[in-house]
C-alpha positions as CSV (number, residue, x, y, z in Angstrom):
1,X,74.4,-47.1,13.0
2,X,71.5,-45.5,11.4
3,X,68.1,-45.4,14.0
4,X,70.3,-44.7,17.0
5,X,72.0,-48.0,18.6
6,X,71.5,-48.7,22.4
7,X,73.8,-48.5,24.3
8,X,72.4,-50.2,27.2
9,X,72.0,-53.0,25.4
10,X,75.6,-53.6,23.9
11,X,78.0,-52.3,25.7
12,X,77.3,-49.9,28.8
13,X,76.2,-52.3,31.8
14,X,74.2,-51.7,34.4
15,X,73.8,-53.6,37.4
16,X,71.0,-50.7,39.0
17,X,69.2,-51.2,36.0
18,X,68.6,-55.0,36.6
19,X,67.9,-54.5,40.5
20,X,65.0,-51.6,39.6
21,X,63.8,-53.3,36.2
22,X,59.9,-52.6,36.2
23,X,60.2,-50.3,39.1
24,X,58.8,-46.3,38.3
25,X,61.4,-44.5,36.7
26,X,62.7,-41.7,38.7
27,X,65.5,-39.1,37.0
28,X,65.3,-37.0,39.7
29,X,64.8,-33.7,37.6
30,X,62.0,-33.2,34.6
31,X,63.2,-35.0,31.1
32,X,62.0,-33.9,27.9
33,X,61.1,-37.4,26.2
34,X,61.4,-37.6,22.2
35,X,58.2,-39.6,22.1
36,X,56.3,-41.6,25.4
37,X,59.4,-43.4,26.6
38,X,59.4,-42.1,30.1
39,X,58.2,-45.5,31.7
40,X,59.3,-48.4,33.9
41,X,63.2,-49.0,34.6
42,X,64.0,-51.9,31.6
43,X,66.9,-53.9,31.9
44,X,68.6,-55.2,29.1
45,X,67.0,-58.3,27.7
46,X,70.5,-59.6,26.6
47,X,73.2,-61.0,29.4
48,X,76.2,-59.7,30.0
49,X,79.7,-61.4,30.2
50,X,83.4,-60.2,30.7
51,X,85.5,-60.6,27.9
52,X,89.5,-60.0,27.7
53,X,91.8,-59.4,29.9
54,X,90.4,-56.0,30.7
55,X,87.0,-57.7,31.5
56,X,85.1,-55.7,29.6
57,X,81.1,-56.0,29.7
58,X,79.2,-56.9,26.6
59,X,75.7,-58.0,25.8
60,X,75.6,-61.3,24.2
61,X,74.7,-59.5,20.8
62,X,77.4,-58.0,20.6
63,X,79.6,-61.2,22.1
64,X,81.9,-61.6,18.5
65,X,83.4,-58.3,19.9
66,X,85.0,-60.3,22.6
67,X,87.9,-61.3,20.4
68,X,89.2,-58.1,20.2
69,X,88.0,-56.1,23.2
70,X,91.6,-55.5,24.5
71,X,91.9,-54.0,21.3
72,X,89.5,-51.6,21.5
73,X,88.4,-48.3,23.6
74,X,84.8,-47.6,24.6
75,X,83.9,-44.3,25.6
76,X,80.4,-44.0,27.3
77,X,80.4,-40.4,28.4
78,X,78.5,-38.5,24.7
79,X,76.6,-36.3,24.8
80,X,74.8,-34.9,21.6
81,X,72.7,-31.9,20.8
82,X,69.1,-33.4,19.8
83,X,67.0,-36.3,19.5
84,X,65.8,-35.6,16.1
85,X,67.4,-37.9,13.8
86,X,68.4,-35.8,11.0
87,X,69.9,-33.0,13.0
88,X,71.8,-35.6,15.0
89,X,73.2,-37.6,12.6
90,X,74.1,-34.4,10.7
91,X,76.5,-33.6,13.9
92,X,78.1,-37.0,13.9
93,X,78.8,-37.1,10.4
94,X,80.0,-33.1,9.8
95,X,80.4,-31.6,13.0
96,X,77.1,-29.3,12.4
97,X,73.6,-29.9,13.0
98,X,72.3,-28.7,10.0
99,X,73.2,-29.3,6.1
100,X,75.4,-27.5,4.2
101,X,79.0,-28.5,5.8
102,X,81.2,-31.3,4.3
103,X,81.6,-34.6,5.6
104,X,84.2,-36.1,8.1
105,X,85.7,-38.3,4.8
106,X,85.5,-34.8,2.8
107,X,88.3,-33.2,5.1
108,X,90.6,-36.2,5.5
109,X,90.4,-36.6,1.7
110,X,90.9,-32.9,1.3
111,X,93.5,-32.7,4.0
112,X,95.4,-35.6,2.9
113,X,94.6,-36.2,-0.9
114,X,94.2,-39.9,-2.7
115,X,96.6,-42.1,-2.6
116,X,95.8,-44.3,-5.6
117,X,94.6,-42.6,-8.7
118,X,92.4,-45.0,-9.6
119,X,89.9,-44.8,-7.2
120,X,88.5,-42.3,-4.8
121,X,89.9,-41.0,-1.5
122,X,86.7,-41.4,0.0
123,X,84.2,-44.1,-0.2
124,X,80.8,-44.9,1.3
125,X,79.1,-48.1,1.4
126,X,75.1,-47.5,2.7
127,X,72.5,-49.7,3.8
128,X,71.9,-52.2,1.3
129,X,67.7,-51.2,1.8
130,X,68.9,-47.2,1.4
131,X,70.2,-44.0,2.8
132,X,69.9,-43.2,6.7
133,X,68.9,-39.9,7.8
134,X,69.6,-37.2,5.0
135,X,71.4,-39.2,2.1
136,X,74.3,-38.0,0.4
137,X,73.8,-35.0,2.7
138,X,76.6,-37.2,5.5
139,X,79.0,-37.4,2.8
140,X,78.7,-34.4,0.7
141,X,81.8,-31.7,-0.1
142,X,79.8,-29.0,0.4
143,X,81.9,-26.4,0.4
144,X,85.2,-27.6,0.1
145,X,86.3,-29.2,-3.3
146,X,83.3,-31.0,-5.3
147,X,85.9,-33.9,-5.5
148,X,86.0,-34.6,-2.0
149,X,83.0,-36.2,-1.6
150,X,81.8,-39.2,-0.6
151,X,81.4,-41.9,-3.7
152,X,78.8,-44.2,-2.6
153,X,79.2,-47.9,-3.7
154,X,76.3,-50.3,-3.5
155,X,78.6,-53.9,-2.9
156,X,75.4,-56.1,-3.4
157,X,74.0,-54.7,-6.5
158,X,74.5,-55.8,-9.9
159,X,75.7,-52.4,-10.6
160,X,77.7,-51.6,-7.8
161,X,78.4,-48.0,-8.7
162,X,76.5,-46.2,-10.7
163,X,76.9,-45.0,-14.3
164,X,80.5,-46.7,-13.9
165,X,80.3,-48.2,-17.2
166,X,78.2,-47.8,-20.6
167,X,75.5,-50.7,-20.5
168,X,73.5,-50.3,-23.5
169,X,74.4,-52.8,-26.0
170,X,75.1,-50.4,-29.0
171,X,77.8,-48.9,-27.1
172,X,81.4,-50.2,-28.3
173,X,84.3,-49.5,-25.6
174,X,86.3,-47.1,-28.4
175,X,83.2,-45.5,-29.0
176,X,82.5,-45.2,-25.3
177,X,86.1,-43.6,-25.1
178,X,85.2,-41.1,-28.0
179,X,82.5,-39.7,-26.2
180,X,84.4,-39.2,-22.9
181,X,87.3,-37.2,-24.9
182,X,84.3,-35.1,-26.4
183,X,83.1,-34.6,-23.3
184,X,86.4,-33.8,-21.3
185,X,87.1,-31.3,-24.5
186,X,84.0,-29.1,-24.2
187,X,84.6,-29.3,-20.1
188,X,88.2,-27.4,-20.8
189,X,86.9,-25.0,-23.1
190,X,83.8,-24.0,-20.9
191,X,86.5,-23.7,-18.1
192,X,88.7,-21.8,-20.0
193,X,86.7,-19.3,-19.8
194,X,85.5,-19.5,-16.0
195,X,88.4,-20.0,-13.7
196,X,87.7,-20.8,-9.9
197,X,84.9,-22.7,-10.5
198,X,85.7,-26.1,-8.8
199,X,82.5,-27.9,-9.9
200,X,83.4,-28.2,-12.8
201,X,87.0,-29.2,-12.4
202,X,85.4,-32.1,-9.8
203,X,83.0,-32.7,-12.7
204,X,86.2,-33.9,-15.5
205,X,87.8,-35.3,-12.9
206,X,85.4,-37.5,-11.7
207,X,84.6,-38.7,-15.9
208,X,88.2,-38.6,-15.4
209,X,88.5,-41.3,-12.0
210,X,84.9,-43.0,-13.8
211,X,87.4,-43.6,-17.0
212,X,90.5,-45.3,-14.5
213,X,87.5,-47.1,-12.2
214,X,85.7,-48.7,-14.7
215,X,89.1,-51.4,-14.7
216,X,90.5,-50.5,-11.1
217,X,86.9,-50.8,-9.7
218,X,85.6,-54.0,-10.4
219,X,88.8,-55.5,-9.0
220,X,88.9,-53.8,-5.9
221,X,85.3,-55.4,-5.3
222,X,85.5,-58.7,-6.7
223,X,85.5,-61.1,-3.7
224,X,85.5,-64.4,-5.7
225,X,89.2,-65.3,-5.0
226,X,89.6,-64.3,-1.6
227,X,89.9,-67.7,0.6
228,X,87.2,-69.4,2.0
229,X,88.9,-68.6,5.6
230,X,88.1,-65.3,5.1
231,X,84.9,-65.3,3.6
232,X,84.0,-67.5,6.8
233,X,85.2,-65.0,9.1
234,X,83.0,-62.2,7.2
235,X,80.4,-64.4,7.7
236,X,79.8,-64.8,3.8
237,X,80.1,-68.6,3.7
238,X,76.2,-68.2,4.7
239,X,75.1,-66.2,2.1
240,X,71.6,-66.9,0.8
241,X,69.9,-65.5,-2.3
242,X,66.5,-64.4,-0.9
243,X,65.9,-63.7,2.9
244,X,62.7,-63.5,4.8
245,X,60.7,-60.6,4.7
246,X,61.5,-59.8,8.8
247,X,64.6,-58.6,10.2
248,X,67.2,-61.8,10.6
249,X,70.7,-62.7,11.8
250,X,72.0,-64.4,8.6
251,X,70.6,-61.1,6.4
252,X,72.6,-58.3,8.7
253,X,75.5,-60.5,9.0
254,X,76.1,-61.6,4.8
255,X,75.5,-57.6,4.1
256,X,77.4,-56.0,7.0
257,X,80.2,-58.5,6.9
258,X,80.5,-57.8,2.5
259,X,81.1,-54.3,3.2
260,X,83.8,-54.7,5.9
261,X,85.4,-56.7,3.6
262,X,85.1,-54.2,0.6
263,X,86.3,-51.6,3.1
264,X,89.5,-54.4,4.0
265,X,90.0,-54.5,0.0
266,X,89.8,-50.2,-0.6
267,X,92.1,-49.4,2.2
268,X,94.7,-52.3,1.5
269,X,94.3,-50.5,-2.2
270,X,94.9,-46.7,-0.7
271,X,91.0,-45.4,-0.8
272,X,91.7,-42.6,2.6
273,X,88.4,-43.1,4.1
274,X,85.9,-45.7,4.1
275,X,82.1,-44.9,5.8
276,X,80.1,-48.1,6.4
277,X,76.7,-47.7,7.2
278,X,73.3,-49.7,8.9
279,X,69.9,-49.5,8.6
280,X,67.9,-47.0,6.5
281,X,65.5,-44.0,6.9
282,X,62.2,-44.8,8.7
283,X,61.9,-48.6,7.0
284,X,58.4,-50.2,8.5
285,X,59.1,-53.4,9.9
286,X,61.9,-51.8,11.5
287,X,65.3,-52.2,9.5
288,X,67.2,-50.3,11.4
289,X,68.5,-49.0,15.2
290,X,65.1,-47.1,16.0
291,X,63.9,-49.7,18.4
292,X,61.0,-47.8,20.0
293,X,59.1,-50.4,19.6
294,X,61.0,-53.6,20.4
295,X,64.7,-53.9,21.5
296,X,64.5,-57.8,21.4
297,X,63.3,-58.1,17.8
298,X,66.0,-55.5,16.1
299,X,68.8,-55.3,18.2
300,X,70.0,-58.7,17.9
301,X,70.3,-58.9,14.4
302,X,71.8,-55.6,13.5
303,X,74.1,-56.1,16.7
304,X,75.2,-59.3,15.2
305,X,75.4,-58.6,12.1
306,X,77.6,-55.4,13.0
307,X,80.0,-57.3,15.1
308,X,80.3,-60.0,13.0
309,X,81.9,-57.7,10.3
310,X,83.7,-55.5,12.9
311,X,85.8,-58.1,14.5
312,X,86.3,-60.1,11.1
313,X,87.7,-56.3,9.4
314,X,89.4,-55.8,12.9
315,X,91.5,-59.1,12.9
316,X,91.7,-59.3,8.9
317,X,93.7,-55.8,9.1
318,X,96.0,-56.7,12.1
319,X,97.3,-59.8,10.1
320,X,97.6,-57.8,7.0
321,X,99.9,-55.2,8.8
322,X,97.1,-52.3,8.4
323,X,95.7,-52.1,11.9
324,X,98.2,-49.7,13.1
325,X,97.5,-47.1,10.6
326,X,93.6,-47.7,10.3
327,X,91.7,-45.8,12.6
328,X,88.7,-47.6,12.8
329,X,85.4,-45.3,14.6
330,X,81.7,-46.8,15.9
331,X,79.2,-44.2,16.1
332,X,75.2,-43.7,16.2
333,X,73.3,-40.7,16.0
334,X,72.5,-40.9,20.2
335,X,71.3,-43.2,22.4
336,X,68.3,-44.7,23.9
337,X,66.5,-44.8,27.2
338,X,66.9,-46.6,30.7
339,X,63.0,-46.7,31.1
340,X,60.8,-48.6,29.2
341,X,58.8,-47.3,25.6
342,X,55.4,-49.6,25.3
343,X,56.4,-52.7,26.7
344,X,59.9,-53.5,25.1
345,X,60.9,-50.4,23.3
346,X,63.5,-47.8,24.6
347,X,62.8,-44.2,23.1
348,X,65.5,-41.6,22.1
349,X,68.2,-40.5,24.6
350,X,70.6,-37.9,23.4
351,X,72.0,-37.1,26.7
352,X,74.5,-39.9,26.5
353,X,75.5,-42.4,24.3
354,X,78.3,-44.6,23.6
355,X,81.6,-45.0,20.9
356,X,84.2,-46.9,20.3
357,X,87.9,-46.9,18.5
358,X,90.2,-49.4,17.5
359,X,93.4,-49.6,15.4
360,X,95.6,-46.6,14.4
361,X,97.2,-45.3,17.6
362,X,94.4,-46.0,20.3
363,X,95.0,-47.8,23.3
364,X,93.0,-51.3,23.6
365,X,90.7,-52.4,26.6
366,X,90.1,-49.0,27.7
367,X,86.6,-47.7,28.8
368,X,87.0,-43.8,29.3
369,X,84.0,-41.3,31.0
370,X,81.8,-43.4,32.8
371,X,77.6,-42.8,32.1
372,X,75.8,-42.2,35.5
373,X,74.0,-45.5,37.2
374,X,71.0,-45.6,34.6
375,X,72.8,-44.7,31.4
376,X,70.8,-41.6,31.4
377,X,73.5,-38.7,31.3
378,X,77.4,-38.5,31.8
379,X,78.2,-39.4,35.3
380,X,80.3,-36.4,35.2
381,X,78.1,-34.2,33.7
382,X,80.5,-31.0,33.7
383,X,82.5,-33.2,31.5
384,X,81.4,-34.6,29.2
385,X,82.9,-36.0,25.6
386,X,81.2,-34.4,22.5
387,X,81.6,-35.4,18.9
388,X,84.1,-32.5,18.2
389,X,86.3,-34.3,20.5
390,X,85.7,-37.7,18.8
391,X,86.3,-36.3,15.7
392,X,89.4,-33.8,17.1
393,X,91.2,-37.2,18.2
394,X,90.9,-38.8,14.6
395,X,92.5,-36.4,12.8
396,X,95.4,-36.3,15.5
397,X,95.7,-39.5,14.7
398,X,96.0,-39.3,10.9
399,X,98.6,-36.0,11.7
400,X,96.2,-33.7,11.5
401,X,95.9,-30.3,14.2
402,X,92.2,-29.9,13.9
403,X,92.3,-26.4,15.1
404,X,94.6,-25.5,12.0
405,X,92.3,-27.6,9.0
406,X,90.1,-24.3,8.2
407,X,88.8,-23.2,5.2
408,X,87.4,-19.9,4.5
409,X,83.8,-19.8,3.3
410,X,80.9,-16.6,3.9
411,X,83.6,-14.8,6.2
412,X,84.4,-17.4,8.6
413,X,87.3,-20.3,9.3
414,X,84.9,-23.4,9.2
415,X,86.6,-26.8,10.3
416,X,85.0,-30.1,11.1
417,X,85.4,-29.5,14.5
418,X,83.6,-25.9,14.7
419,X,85.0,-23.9,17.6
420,X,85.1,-26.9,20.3
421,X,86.7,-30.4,20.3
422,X,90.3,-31.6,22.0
423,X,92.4,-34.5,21.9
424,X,91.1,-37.5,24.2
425,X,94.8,-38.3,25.4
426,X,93.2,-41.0,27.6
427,X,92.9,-43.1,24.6
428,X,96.1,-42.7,23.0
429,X,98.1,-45.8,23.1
């Protein structure tokens, strides 16, 4: 969730924030704010209900979630590094705060290869307004294998995936082909002569995948004949063509809930990794999570909209069979603040935040390291859970020792989970 979700405002409840609302805020020890968000105590402007048999808390935004709360575990205790955006979404998405180190889909799809030949191993589907914080950058191969990378897919576009097929109309399918053999030909003889490059091998392979997706792709994300009960419970049966120009429930939900059901459609065809993203990079009116201003004009939608899509992809893989070997993650960069920014704005918090897990070996209606009575820090600060033990956890999960994926690159054993990170056992089913 691109902006930084809250927290507070979804799924961490807290009672001592209602009884001091508009009370000085007091953190007993100096806090280095992001930006001016250091006032009153705000309580959530959303209510709070149990839901499930574990009696979960969540905010009325987030309410479809309710379905399949004892299917899910919440963990409230991380803790991040910064409260820059960039740098932060860098760690939740590599494992490093800074750019040059491969995405989490990269390893999985390194680790474990494709499945299906005729698409990619590992596929992202961004904002339908743009990229979040540093593009391609989340979902790049750096230095593993070009051809583990990220392959972005656009599900509301015309052209879904760019440069998939020849559009010019002078351009005949054999001829098309004949240019792609010429093509793959000069790549084998320039690689002839320079072994161990792997750009270029990722370079014919993709013209190579391009070739197989131009008939595999457009299948995969042709929705027209799925039934009307499940574009209903996509939210898709609400689809407009044009949307106002300010942020809106029925906008978040029709584009969220399309790409949870691409993502249904690549998994159930063997794409390893899917990477579904929300809001974009800095958009002004807000279109994404970075609510300093107002909480009760973004959240909702985006909340909404999120969990809309979540539970739909959630119960549309448990009747298909797929839950139990889909990990499916919820992350944000960090979180935001228990006191107030402006009048209804909360400002960055990186000192806690929350995540959750569902599907593929995690135990449901869970909620594992408690934040303290504000949602300011871990209430167990000594122990808190970082995103190398998040990310440790999912590749358990998928078979995967995380301290033994390492490749060698400028001397040192990189992995995805740097030197830190262990299993959460608490959330094992």
């Amino acid at each position: 969730m691109s902006g930084a979700a809250s927290h507070l405002d979804m799924f961490d409840y807290k009672p001592e924030l209602i009884k001091h609302h508009g009370k000085p805020s007091d953190f007993g020890e100096h806090v280095e704010a992001f930006q001016n968000g250091l006032g009153p105590w705000m309580k959530s402007p959303f209510e709070f209900k149990r839901y499930g048999r574990c009696g979960k808390h969540l905010s009325e935004i987030v309410a479809p979630l309710g379905e399949v709360v004892d299917e899910m575990a919440f963990i409230h205790n991380l803790t991040g590094k910064t409260g820059v955006h960039s740098q932060a979404t860098y760690l939740q998405a590599t494992g490093f705060q800074r750019p040059g180190f491969p995405g989490m889909g990269s390893w999985v799809s390194y680790a474990l290869g494709a499945i299906n030949e005729d698409l990619p191993s590992f596929v992202v589907l961004p904002d339908h307004r743009g990229y979040g914080s540093n593009g391609p950058k989340n979902w790049g191969s750096a230095f593993l294998p070009a051809d583990s990378q990220g392959t972005e897919i656009f599900p509301q576009r015309e052209n879904p995936i760019n440069d998939i097929a020849a559009r010019a109309d002078f351009i005949s399918p054999a001829g098309n082909r004949a240019g792609l053999d010429l093509i793959n030909n000069l790549n084998r003889r320039y690689q002839g002569v320079r072994p161990g490059d792997s750009r270029l091998d990722a370079r014919i392979r993709s013209y190579e995948l391009a070739a197989r997706m131009q008939l595999s792709a457009p299948e995969a994300l042709d929705i027209s004949k799925e039934p009307a009960q499940i574009l209903e419970m996509y939210g898709l049966d609400r689809a407009r063509k044009k949307y106002p120009a300010e942020i809106n429930v029925d906008e978040e939900v029709e584009y969220f809930g399309r790409k949870c059901l691409i993502a249904r459609r690549l998994l159930e065809r063997g794409v390893r990794f899917v990477q579904i993203w929300s809001g974009n990079d800095n958009s002004f009116p807000r279109r994404n999570w970075d609510s300093h201003e107002d909480i009760p004009r973004d959240h909702p939608p985006l909340s909404l909209g999120m969990a809309t899509g979540a539970v739909a992809l959630i119960k549309d893989l448990r009747q298909r069979g797929l839950l139990e070997d889909t990990v499916i993650l919820w992350t944000t960069e960090f979180g935001r603040m228990p006191s107030t920014q402006g009048k209804k704005g909360r400002d960055h918090n990186p000192y806690v935040f929350s995540n959750w897990l569902c599907g593929g070996g995690i135990k449901g209606g869970v909620s594992y390291g408690p934040s303290d009575q504000w949602g300011y820090k871990p209430l167990d600060r000594e122990s808190p859970t970082r995103v190398y033990d998040i990310h440790a956890t999912i590749l358990h999960l998928l078979g995967i020792d995380h301290e033994k994926l390492t490749v060698r690159h400028n001397g040192i054993d990189r992995r995805l989970t740097d030197v830190h990170g262990h299993v959460i056992k608490d959330i094992l089913a």
